[in-house]
Each structure stands twice: as structure tokens, then as C-alpha cells.
KOLSE-57690 format. One record per residue: z negated, y, x of N, C-alpha, C in turn; residue number from 1; chain. Coordinates in steps of 0.1 Angstrom, whole numbers, plus 5000, padded with zeros to 4 digits. Layout:
NODE   npz   npy   npx  capz  capy  capx   cpz   cpy   cpx   nr  kette
NODE     Z     Y     X     Z     Y     X     Z     Y     X  NUM      A
...
This chain:
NODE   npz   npy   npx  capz  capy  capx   cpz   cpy   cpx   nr  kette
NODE  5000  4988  5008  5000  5000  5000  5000  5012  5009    1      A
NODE  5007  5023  5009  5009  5032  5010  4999  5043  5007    2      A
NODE  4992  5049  5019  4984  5058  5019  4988  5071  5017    3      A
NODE  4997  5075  5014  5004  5090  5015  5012  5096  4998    4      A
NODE  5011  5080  4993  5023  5081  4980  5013  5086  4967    5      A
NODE  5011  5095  4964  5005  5102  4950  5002  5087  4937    6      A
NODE  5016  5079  4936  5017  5072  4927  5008  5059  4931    7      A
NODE  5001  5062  4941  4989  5046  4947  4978  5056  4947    8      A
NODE  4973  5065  4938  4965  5072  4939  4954  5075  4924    9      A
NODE  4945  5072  4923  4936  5077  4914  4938  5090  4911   10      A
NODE  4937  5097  4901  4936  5111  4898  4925  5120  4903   11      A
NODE  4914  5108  4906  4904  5119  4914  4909  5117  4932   12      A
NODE  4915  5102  4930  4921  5106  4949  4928  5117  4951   13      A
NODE  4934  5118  4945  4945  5132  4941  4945  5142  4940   14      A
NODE  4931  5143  4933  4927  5156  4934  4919  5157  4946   15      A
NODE  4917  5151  4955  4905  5151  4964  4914  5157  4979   16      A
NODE  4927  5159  4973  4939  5158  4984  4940  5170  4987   17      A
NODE  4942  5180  4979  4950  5196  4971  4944  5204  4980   18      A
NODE  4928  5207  4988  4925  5219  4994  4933  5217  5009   19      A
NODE  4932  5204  5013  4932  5207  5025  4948  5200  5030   20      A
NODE  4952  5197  5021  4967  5191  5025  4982  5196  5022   21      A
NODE  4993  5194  5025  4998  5194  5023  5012  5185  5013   22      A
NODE  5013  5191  4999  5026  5180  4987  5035  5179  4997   23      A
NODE  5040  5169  4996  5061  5169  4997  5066  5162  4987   24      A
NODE  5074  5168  4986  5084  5162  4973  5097  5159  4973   25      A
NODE  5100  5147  4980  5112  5137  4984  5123  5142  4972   26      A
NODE  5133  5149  4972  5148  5150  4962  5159  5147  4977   27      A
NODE  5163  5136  4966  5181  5129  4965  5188  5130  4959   28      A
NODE  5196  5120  4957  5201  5115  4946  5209  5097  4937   29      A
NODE  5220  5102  4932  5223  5081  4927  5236  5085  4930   30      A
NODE  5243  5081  4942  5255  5086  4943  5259  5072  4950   31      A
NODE  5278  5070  4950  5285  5068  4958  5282  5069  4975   32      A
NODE  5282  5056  4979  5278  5059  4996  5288  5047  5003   33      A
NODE  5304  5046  4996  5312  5036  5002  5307  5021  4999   34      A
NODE  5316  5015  5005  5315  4997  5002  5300  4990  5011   35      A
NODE  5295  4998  5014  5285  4994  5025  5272  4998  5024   36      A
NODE  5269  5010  5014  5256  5012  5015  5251  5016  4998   37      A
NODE  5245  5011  4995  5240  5014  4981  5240  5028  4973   38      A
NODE  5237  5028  4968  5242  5044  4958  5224  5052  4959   39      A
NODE  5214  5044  4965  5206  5049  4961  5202  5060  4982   40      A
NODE  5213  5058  4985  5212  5061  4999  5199  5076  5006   41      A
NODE  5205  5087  4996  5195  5100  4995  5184  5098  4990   42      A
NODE  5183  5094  4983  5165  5090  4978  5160  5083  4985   43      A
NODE  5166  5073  4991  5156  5066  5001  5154  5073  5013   44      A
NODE  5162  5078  5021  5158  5085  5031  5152  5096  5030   45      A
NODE  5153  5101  5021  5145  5115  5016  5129  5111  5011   46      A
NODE  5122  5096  5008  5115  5094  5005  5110  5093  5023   47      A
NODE  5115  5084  5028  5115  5079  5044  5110  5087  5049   48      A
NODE  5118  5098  5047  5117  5113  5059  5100  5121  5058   49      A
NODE  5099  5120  5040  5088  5125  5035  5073  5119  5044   50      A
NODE  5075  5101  5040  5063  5094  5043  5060  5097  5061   51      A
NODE  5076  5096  5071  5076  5101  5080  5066  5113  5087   52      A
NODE  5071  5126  5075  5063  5134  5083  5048  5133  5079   53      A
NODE  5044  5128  5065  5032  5127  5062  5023  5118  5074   54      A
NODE  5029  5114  5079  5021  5104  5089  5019  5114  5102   55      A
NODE  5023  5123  5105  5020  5131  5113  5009  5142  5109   56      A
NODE  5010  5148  5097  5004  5155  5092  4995  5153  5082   57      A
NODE  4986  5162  5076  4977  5157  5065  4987  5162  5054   58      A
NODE  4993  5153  5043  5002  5157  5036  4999  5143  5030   59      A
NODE  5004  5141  5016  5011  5134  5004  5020  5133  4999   60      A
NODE  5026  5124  4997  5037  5124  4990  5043  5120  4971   61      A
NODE  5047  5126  4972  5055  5128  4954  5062  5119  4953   62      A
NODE  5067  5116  4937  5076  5102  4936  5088  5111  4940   63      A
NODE  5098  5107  4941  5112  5109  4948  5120  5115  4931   64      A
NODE  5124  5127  4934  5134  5127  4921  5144  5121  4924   65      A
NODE  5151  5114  4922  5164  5103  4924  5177  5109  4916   66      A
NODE  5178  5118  4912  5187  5121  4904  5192  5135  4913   67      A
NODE  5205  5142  4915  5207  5156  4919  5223  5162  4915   68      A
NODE  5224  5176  4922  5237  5180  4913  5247  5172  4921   69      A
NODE  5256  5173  4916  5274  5162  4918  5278  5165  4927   70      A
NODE  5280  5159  4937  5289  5161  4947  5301  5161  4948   71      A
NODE  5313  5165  4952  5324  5172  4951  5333  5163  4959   72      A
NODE  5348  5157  4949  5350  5146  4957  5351  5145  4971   73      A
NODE  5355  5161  4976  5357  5161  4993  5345  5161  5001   74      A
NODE  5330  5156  4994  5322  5155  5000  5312  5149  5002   75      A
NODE  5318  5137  4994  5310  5125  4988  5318  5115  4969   76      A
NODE  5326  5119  4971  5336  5116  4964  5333  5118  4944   77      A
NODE  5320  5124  4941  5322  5129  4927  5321  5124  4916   78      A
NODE  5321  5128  4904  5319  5116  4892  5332  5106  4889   79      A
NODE  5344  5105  4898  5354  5096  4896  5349  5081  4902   80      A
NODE  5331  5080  4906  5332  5065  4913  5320  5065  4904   81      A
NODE  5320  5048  4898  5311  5045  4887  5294  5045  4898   82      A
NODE  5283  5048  4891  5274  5051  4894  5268  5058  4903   83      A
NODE  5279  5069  4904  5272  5086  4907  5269  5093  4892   84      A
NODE  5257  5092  4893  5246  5097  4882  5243  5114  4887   85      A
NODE  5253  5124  4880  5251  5134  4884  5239  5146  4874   86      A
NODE  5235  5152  4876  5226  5165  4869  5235  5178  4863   87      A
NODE  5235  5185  4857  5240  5197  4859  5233  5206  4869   88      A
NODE  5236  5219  4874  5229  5228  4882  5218  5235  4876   89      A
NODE  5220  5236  4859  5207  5241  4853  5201  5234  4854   90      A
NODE  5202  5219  4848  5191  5210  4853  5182  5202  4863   91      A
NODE  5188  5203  4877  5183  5202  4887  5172  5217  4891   92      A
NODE  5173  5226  4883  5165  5238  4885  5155  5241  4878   93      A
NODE  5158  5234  4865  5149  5234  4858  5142  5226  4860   94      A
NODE  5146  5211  4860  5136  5198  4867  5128  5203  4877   95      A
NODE  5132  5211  4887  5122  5212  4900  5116  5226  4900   96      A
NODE  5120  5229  4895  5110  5243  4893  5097  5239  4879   97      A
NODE  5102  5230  4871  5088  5219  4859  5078  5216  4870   98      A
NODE  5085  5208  4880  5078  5202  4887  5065  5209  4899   99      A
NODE  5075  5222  4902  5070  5225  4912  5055  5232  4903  100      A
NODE  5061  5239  4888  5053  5245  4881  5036  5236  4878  101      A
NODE  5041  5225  4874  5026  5218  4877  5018  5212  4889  102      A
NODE  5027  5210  4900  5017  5208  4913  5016  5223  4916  103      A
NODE  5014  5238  4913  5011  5246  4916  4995  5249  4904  104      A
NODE  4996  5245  4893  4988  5245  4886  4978  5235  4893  105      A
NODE  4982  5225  4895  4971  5214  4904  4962  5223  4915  106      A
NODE  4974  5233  4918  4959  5240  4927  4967  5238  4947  107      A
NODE  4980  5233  4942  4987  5231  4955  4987  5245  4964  108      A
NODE  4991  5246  4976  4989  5260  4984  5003  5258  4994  109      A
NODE  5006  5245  4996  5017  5245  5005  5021  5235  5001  110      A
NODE  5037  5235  4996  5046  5226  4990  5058  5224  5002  111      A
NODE  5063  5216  5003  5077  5211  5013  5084  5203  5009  112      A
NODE  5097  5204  5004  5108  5201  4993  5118  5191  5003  113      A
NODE  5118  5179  5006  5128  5177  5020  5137  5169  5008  114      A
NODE  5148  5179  5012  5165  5175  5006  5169  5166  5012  115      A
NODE  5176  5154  5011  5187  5146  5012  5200  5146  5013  116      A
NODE  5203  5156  5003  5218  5157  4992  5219  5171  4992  117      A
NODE  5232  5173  5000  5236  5186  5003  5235  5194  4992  118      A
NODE  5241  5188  4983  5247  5197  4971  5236  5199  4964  119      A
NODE  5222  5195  4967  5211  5203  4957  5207  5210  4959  120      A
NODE  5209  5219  4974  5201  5227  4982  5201  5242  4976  121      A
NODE  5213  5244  4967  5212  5257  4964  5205  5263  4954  122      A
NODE  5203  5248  4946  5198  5246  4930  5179  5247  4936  123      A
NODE  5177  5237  4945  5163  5238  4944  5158  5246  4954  124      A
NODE  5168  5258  4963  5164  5272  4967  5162  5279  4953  125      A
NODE  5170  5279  4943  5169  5284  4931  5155  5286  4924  126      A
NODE  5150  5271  4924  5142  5267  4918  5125  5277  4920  127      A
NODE  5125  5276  4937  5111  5279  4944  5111  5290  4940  128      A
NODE  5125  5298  4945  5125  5312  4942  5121  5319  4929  129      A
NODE  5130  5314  4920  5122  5316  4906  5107  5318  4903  130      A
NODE  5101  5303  4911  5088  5304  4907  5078  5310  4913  131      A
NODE  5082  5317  4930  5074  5329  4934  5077  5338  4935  132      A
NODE  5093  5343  4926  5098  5354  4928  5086  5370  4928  133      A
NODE  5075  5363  4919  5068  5378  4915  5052  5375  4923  134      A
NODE  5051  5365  4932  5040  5366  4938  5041  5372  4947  135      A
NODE  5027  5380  4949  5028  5392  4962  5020  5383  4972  136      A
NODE  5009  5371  4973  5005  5369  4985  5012  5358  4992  137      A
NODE  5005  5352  5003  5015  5347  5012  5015  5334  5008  138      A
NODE  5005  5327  5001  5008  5316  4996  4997  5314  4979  139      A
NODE  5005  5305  4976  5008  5295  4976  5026  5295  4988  140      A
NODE  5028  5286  4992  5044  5288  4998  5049  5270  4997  141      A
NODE  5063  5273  4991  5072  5263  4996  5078  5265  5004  142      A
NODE  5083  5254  5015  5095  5250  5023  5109  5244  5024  143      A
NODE  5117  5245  5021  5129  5232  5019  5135  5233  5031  144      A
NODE  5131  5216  5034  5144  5215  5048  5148  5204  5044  145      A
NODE  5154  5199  5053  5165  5190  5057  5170  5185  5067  146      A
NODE  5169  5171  5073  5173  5166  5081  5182  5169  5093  147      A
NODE  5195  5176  5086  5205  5179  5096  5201  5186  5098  148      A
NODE  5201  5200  5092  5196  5216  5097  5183  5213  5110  149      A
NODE  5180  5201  5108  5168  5198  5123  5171  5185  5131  150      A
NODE  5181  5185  5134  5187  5183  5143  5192  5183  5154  151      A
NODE  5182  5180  5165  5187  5188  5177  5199  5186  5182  152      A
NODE  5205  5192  5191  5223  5196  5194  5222  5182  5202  153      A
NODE  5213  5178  5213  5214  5173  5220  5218  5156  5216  154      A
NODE  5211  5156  5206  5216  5141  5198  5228  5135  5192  155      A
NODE  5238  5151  5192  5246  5144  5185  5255  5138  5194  156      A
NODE  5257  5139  5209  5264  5132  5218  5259  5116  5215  157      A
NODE  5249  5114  5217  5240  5103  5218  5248  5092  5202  158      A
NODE  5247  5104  5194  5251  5098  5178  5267  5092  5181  159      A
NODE  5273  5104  5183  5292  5101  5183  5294  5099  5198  160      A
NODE  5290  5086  5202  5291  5083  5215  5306  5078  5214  161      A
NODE  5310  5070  5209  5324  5066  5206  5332  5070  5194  162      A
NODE  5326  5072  5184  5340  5079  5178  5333  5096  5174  163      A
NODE  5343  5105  5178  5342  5118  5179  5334  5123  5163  164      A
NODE  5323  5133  5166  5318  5139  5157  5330  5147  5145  165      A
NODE  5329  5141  5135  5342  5147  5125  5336  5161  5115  166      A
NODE  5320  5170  5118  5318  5181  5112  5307  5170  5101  167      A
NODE  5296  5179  5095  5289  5171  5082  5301  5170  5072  168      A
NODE  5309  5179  5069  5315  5175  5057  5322  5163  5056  169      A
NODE  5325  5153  5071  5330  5143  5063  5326  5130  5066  170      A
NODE  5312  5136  5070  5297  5124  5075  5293  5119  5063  171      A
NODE  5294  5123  5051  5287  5113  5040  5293  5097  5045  172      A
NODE  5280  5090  5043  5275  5075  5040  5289  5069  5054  173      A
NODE  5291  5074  5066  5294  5075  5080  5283  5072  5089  174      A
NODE  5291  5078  5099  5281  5070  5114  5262  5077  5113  175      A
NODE  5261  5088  5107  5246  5090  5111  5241  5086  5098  176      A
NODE  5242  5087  5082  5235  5080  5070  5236  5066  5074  177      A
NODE  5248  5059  5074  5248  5046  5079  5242  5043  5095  178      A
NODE  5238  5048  5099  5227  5045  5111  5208  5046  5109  179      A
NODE  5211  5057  5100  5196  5060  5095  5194  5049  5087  180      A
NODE  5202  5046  5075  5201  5034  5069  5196  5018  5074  181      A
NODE  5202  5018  5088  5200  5004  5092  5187  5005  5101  182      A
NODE  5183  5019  5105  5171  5018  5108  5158  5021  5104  183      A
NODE  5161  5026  5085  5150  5026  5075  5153  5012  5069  184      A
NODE  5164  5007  5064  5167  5002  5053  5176  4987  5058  185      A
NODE  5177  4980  5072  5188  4977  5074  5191  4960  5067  186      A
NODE  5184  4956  5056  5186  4949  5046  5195  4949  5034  187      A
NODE  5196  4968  5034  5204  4972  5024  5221  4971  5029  188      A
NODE  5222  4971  5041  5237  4982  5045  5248  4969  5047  189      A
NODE  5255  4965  5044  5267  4958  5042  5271  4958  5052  190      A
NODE  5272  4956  5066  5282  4960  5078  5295  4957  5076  191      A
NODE  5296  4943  5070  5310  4936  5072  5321  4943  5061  192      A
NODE  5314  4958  5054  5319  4963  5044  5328  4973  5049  193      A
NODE  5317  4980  5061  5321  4986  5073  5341  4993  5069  194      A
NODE  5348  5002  5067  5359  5004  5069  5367  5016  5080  195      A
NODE  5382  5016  5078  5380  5028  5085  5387  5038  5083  196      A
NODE  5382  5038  5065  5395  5042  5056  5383  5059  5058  197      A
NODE  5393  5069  5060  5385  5082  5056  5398  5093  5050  198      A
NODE  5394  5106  5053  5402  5116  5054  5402  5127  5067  199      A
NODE  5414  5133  5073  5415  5138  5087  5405  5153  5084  200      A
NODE  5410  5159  5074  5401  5172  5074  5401  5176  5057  201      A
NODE  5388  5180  5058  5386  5185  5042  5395  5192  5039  202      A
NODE  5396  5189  5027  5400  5202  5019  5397  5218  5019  203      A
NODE  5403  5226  5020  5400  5238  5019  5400  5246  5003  204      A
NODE  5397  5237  4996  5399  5243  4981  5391  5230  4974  205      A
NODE  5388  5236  4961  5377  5228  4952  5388  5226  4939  206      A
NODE  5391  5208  4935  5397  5210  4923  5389  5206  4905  207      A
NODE  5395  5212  4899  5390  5205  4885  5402  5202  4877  208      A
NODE  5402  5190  4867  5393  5182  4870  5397  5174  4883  209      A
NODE  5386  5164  4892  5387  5165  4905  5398  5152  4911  210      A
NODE  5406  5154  4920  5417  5145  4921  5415  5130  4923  211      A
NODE  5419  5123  4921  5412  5107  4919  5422  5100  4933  212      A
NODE  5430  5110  4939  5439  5105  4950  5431  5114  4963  213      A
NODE  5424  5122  4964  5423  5128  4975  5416  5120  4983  214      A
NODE  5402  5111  4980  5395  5102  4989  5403  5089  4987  215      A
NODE  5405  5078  4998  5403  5068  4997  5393  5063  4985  216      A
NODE  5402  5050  4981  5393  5041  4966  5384  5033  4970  217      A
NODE  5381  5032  4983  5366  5029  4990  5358  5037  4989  218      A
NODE  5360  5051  4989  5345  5064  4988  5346  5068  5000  219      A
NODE  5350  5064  5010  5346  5068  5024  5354  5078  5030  220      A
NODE  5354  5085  5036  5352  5096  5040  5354  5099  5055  221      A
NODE  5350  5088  5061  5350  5086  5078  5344  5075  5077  222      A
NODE  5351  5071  5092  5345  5053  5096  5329  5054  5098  223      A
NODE  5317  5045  5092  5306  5045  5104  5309  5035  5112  224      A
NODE  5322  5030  5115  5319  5019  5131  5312  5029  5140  225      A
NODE  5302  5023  5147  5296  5024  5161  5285  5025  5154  226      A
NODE  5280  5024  5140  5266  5030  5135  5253  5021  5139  227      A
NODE  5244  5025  5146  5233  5015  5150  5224  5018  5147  228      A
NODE  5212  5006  5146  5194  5015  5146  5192  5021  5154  229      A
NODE  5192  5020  5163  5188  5025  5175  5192  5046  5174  230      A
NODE  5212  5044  5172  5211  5057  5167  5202  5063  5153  231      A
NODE  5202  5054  5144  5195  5058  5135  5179  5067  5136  232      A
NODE  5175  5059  5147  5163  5059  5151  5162  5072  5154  233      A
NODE  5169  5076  5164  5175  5090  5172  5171  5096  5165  234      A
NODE  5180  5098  5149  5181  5110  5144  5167  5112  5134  235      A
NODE  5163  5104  5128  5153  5104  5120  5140  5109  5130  236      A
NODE  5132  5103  5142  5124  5107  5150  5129  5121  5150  237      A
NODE  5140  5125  5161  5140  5138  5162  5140  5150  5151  238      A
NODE  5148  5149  5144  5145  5156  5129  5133  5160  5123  239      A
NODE  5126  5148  5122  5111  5149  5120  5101  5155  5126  240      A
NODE  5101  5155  5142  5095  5156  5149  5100  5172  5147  241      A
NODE  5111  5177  5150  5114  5196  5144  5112  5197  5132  242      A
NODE  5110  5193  5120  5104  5199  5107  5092  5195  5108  243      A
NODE  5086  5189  5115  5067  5188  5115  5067  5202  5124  244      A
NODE  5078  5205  5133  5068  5218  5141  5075  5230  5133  245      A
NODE  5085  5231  5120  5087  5246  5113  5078  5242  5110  246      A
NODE  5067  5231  5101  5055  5233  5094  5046  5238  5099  247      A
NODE  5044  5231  5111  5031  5241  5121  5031  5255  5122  248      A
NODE  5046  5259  5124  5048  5274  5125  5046  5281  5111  249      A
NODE  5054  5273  5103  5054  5280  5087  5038  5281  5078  250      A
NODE  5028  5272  5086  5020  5267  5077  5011  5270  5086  251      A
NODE  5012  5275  5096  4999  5277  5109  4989  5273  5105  252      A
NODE  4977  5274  5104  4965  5268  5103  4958  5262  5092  253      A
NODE  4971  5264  5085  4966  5251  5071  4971  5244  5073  254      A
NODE  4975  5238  5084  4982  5225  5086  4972  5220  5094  255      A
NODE  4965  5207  5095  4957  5200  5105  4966  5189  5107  256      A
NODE  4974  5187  5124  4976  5178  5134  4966  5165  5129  257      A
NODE  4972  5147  5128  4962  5143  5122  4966  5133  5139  258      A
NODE  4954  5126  5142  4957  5113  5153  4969  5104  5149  259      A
């Protein structure tokens, strides 16, 4: 059992959490992630990344909202592949701003939102905003980050040691999710599904409704051949290891370093 997860918790453990710790609240989503990796790919890592940094820090963790806004076929290929369970953008805002609204009533003081799924980033900036648009002190405060955005430069050689870094836009469920995957998840990941069907360079335009020829009818986007645990490993450590120190910085002395 899981010392960090809210949902393995009594309501007085729960509450016994709120002065001195720090919420996170894991959002993904149910998408398309090619012939090789399950649909549930962002929620799991976004839960991962969560429990991750909670183990460094005094923090808890939230159930994972698993649901987020649609991704855009040139970026994950869109509602044209069966079991991308998409949100609208009102409702990813409204959900997380509900949400944020009652762990702030709980008495929370520092919240940290770690995204998964590019495309919800703008909705659940939306969301925090809203809800401290009219507060004048310094906290209560949320955070939203994100894995890539803390990513040091230095790893990504290490990552595209053999096939050349193609930009994030056409890294969905590719060499670094399918690496993270095999080294959170590597029961889940298909290798022998593995393809090396992609596209050379995105689109520079957004269509509606959205073209059902533009991605390969695998989902993929770019090869993950060369994807390993080991790189997996890479990226998740380092990532975490830089959004545990924005927290230190962001959260200075209400954060307690734990052994």
C-alpha cells in the first residue's frame, strides 16, 4: 500500500496531512499511444511522476484525473482513433478548477498540478488562474509543471543516441514515453508492436474536421526503436529531480526535504 496516495487514507489521515504538506494532483489523459502502448499512457506517468516526487518531499498524492482536452491529430492523432476519450476545454476547466476549489477548502496551502498531456496545459493554467485570480497573499499557491519543460538539455543526447531527436511535437507514445513506459510500466509496452511508421514534419496548420489521412493508421507519429529502461530511467530521475528543486524554490520553507 501506498503511503503517499490520499485514496489509502482515512479522512482523519488526511486531514492530519494539510498543514505541513504538500497536494499533487496527477492529470493525463485516455488517448491513442500507437500499436505498443496502452491508451492509458499519460495518466500513468503523471501518476508515477507524482508518487515520484512525493517520495522526496513531504507531499500526497490525488487520484489521477484520467480524462483531458483532445489532442490534435498532428499530435497525437485525435478523436479519429477508437478510445481517445476526449473533454471539451470548458470542461477540463471546470473539472480542475471543482477540484482545485475543494482541496483549497480542505485548508491546502500548496498545490502542484504535474501535467502529462500537452494539450491540457492551457485549460488547467486556466483553471488555477481563475481560482486565485482575486487573491492578494502569497499563498495559498499552485504549481503546474511538466516533465519535458524539466528536462535537462544534457539528456537528450543520451535519449536520441541513435535515431535523431524529431522536436516534442512528434514524440507522442515515441522514443522517450515509450522509454518512460518500459521503465515505469514495462509489462504494459508491446515492443514487438514497435513500428517505424511516422510523419517527416508536422503540419503547420490545424484542420476540422480533422484529416483521417494525415497520420499513419497505426497512430504513430515517429519510430520508438532504440527506446529503453534504462533511457527511461534518465528521463524520469532527471525531470523529477528539477521539479523537486522549482518546488524548493517555489515553496521555500514550506517545503520539508524528507530522508
Amino acid at each position: 500500500m501506498n503511503k503517499h496516495l490520499i485514496t489509502n487514507m482515512t479522512w482523519q489521515e488526511y486531514q492530519s496531512k494539510i498543514k505541513d504538506n504538500i497536494l499533487i494532483l496527477p492529470i493525463g489523459s485516455t488517448e491513442q499511444h500507437g500499436p505498443h502502448l496502452p491508451l492509458g499512457v499519460d495518466s500513468m506517468l503523471a501518476e508515477s511522476y507524482s508518487l515520484a516526487i512525493a517520495e522526496k518531499i513531504n507531499a500526497v498524492v490525488a487520484p489521477t484525473v484520467s480524462y483531458g482536452y483532445k489532442s490534435l491529430p498532428a499530435s497525437g492523432g485525435g478523436p479519429i482513433f477508437p478510445g481517445t476519450i476526449d473533454l471539451k476545454g470548458a470542461t477540463v476547466v471546470s473539472l480542475v478548477y471543482d477540484l482545485l476549489e475543494e482541496f483549497l477548502h480542505d485548508g491546502w496551502q500548496k498545490i502542484v498540478l504535474v501535467s502529462c498531456h500537452y494539450e491540457n496545459e492551457a485549460f488547467l493554467a486556466e483553471a488555477a488562474d481563475l481560482i486565485t485570480r482575486n487573491q492578494t497573499e502569497e499563498f495559498p499557491k499552485i504549481l503546474l509543471v511538466n516533465w519535458w519543460d524539466n528536462l535537462s538539455e544534457n539528456i537528450l543526447p543520451l535519449v536520441f543516441d541513435e535515431v535523431e531527436f524529431p522536436g516534442w511535437a512528434l514524440e507522442h507514445a515515441a522514443i522517450a514515453e515509450t522509454s518512460m513506459m518500459m521503465y515505469c510500466y514495462p509489462e504494459l509496452v508491446r515492443e514487438d508492436a514497435i513500428t517505424d511508421e511516422g510523419i517527416d514534419i508536422p503540419p503547420t496548420f490545424q484542420q476540422f474536421p480533422p484529416s483521417k489521412t494525415l497520420i499513419p493508421q497505426s497512430g504513430s507519429l515517429h519510430t520508438a526503436r532504440s527506446s529503453t529502461a534504462e533511457k527511461g530511467r534518465l528521463i524520469v530521475e532527471n525531470s523529477t529531480d528539477n521539479i523537486v528543486s522549482v518546488l524548493e524554490n517555489e515553496l521555500f520553507a514550506k517545503v520539508k526535504i524528507t530522508d
